[in-house]
Backbone as CSV, one residue per row, in Angstrom:
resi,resn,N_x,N_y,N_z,CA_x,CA_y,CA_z,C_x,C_y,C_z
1,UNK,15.139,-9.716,25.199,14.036,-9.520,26.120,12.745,-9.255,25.347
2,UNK,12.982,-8.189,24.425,11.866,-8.623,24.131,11.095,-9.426,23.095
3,UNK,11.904,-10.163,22.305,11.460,-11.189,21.309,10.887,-12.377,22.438
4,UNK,11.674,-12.423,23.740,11.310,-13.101,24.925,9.450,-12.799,24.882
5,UNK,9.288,-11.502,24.847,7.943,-10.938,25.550,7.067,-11.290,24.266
6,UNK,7.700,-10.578,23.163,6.537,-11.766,21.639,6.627,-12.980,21.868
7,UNK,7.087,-13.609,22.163,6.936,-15.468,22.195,5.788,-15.590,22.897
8,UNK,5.741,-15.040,24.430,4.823,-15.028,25.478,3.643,-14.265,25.023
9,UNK,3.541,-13.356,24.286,1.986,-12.868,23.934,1.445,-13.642,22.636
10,UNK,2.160,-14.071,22.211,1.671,-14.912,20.972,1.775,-16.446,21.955
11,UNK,2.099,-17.260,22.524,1.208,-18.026,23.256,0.208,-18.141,23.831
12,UNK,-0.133,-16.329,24.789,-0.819,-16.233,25.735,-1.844,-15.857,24.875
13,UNK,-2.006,-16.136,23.336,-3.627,-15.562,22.791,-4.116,-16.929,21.963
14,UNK,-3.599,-17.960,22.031,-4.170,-19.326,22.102,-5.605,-19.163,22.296
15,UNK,-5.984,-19.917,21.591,-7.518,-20.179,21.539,-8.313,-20.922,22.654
16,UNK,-7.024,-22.195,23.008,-7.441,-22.812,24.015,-7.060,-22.587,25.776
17,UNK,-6.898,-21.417,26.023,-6.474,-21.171,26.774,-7.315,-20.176,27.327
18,UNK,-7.676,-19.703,29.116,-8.665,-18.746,29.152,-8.691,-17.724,29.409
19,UNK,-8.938,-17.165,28.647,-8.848,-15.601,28.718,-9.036,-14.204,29.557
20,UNK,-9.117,-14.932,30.404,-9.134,-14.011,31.606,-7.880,-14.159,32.012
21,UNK,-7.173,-15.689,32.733,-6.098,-15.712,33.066,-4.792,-15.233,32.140
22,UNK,-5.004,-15.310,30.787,-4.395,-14.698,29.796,-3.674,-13.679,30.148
23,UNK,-5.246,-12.548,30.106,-5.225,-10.876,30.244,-4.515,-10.625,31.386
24,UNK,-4.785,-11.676,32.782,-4.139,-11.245,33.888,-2.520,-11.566,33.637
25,UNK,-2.285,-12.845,33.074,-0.779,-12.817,32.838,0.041,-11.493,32.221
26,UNK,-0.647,-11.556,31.110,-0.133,-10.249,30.007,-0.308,-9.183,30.914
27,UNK,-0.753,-8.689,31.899,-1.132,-7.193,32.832,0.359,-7.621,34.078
28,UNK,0.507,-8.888,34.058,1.385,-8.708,35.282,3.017,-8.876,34.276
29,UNK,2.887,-9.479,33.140,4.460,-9.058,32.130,4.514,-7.831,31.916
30,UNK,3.660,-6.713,31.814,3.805,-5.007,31.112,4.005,-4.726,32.983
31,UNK,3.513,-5.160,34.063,4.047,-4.803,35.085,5.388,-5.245,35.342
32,UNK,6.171,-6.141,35.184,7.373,-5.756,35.334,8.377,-4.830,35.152
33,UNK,9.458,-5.063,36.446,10.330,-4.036,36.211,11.170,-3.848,34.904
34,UNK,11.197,-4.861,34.344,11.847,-4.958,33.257,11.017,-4.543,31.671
35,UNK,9.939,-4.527,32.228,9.274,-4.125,31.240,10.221,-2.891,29.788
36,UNK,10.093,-1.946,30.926,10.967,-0.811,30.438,12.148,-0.956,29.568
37,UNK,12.426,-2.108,30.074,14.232,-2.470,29.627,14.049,-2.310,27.916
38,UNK,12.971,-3.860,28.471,12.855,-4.016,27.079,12.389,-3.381,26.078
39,UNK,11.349,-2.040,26.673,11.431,-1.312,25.302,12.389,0.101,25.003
40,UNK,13.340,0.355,26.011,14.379,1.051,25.935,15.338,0.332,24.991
41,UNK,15.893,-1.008,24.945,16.231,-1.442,24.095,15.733,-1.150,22.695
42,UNK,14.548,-1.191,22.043,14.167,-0.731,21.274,14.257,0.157,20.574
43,UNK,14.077,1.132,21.444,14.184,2.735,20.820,15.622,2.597,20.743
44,UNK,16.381,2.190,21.364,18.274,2.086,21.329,18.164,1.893,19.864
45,UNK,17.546,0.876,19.586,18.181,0.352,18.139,17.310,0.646,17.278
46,UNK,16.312,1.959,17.530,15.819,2.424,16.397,16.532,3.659,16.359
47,UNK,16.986,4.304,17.544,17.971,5.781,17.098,19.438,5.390,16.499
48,UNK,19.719,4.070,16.501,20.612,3.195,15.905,20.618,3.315,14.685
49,UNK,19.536,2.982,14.086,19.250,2.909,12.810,18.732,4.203,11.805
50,UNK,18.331,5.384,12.626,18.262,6.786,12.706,19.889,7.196,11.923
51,UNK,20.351,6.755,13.120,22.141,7.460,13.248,22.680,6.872,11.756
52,UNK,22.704,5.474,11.696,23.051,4.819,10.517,22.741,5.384,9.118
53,UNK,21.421,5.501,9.083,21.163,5.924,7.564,21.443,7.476,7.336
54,UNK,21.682,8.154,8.617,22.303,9.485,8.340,23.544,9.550,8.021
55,UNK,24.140,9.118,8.473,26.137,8.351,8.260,25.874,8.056,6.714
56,UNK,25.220,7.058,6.381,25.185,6.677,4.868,25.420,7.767,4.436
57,UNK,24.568,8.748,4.428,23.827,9.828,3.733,24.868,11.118,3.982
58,UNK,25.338,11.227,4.611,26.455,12.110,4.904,27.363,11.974,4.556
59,UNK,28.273,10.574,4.156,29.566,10.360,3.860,29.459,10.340,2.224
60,UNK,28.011,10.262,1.563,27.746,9.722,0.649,28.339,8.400,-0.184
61,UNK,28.114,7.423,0.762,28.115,6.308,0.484,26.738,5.556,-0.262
62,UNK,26.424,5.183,-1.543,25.663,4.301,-1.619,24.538,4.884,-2.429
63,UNK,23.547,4.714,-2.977,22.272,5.340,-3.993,21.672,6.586,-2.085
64,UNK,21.277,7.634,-2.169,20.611,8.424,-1.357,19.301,8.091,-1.024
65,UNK,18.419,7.260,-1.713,17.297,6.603,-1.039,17.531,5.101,-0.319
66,UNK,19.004,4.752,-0.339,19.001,3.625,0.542,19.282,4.125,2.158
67,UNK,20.403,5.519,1.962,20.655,5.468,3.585,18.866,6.571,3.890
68,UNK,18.222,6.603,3.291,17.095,7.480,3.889,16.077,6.013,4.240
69,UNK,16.357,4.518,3.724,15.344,3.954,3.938,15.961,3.255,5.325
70,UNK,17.149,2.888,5.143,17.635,2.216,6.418,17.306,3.590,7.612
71,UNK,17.509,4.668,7.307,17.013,5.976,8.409,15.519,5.470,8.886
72,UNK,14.767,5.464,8.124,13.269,5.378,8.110,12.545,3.852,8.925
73,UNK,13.782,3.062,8.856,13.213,1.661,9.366,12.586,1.808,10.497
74,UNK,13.681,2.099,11.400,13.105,2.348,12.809,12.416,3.382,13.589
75,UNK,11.888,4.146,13.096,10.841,4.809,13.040,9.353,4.223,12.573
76,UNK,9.650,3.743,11.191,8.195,3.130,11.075,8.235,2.019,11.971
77,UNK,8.822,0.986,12.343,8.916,-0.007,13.231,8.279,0.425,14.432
78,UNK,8.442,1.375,15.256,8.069,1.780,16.785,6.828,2.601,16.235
79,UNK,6.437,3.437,15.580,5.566,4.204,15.374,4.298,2.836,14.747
80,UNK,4.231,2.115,14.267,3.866,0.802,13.905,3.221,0.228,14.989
81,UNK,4.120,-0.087,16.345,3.599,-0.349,17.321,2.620,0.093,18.338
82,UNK,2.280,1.409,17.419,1.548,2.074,18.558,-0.367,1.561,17.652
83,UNK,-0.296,1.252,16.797,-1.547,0.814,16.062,-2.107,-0.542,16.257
84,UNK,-1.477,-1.072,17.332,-1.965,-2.228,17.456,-1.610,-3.547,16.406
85,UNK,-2.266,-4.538,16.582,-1.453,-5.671,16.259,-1.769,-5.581,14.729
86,UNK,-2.445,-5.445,13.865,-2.699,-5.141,12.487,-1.471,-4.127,11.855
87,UNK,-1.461,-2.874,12.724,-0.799,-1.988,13.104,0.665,-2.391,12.579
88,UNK,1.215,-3.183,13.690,2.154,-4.202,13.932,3.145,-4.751,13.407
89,UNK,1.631,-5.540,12.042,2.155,-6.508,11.181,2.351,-5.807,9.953
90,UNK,1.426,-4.992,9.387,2.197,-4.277,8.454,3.496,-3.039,8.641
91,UNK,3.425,-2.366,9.892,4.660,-1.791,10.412,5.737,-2.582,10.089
92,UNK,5.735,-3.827,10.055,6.945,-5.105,10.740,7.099,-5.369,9.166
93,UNK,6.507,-4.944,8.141,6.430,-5.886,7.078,7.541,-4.684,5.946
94,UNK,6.512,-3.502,6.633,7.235,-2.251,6.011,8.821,-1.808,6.695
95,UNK,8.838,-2.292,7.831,10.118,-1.566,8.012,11.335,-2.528,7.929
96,UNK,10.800,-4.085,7.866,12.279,-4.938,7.111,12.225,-4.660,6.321
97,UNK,11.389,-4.405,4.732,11.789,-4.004,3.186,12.150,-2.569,3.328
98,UNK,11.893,-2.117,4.382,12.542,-0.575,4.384,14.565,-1.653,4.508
99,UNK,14.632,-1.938,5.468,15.741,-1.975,6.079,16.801,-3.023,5.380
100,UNK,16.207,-4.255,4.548,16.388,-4.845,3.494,16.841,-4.411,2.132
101,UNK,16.432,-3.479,2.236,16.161,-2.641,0.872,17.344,-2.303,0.657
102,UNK,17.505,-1.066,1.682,18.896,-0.376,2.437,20.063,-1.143,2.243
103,UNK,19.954,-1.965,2.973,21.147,-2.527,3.058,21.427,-3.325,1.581
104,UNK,20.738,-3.971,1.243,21.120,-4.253,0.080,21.511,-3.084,-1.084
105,UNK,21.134,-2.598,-1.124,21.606,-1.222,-2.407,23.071,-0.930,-1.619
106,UNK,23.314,-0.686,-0.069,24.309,-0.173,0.078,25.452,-1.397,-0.178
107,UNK,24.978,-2.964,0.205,26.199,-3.789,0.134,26.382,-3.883,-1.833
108,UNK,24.980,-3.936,-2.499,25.546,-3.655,-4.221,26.399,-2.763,-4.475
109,UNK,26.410,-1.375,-4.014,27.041,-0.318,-4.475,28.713,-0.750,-3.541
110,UNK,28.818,-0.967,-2.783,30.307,-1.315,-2.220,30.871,-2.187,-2.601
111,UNK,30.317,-3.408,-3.221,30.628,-4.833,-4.178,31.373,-4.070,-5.158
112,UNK,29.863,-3.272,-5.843,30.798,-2.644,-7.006,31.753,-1.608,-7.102
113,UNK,31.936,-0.789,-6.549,32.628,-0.064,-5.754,34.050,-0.819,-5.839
114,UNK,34.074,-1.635,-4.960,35.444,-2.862,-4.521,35.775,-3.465,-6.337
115,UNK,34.805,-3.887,-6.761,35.319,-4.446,-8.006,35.990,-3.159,-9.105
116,UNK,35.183,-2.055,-9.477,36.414,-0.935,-10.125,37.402,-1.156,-9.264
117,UNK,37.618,-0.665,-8.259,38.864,-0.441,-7.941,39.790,-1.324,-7.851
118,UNK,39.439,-2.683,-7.874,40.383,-3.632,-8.194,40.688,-3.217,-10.042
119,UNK,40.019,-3.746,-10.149,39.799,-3.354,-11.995,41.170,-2.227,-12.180
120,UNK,40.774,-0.773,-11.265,41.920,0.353,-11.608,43.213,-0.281,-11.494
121,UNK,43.230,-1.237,-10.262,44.687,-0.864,-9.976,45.437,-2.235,-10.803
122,UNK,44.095,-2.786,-11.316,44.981,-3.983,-12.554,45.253,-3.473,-13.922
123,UNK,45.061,-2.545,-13.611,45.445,-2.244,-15.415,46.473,-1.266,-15.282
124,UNK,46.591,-0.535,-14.266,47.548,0.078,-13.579,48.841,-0.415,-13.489
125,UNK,48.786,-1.695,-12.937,50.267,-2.336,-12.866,50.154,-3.268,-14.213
126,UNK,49.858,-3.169,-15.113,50.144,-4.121,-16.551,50.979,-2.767,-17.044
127,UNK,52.358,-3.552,-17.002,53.139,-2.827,-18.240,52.623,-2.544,-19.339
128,UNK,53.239,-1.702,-19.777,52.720,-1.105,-21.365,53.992,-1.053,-21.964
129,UNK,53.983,-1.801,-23.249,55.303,-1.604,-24.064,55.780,-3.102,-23.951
């Protein structure tokens, strides 16, 4: 829904198009009932991503500045949105390399992780003698 509602405001600011009827479109999409949905969804999957990088960080899984950046994504993401479209774009820019970041350090450290422990348990079962 709402990648639905970015498609439609990034059409509705066309150059060739007039801007009055624009503004009135865009005033009657934030009036829908659904409006809400879609940014309840949002916050869903930014306390999502809240919850997540605390889990990292608690089980101690992974380097401690990755589950604090995947924590941090969605926060700067929504807090981002409140600055307007400049706002927006660097919010949007900062909180995938936040969330990128994250996840990558955590899938390196479990790769490697998985590879010792294969490693242990092969040298483990090689006879000796």
């Amino acid at each position: 829904m709402l990648l639905g509602v970015n498609i439609a405001f990034q059409a509705l600011a066309a150059p060739s198009l007039d801007r009055a009827q624009m503004v009135h479109a865009t005033e009657q999409i934030m009036a829908s009932p659904l409006a809400p949905v879609a940014l309840t969804g949002h916050y869903v999957l930014v306390l999502a991503a809240v919850m997540l990088g605390v889990g990292f960080w608690r089980a101690g899984v992974g380097p401690r500045w990755a589950a604090i950046a995947i924590a941090l994504c969605g926060p700067v993401d929504a807090l981002a949105g409140v600055f307007g479209s400049a706002g927006d774009l660097v919010g949007g820019i900062l909180s995938n390399a936040l969330l990128i970041g994250g996840f990558a350090a955590e899938a390196w450290f479990l790769v490697r992780e998985e590879r010792a422990r294969d490693t242990a348990s092969a040298v483990r079962k090689v006879p000796v003698g």
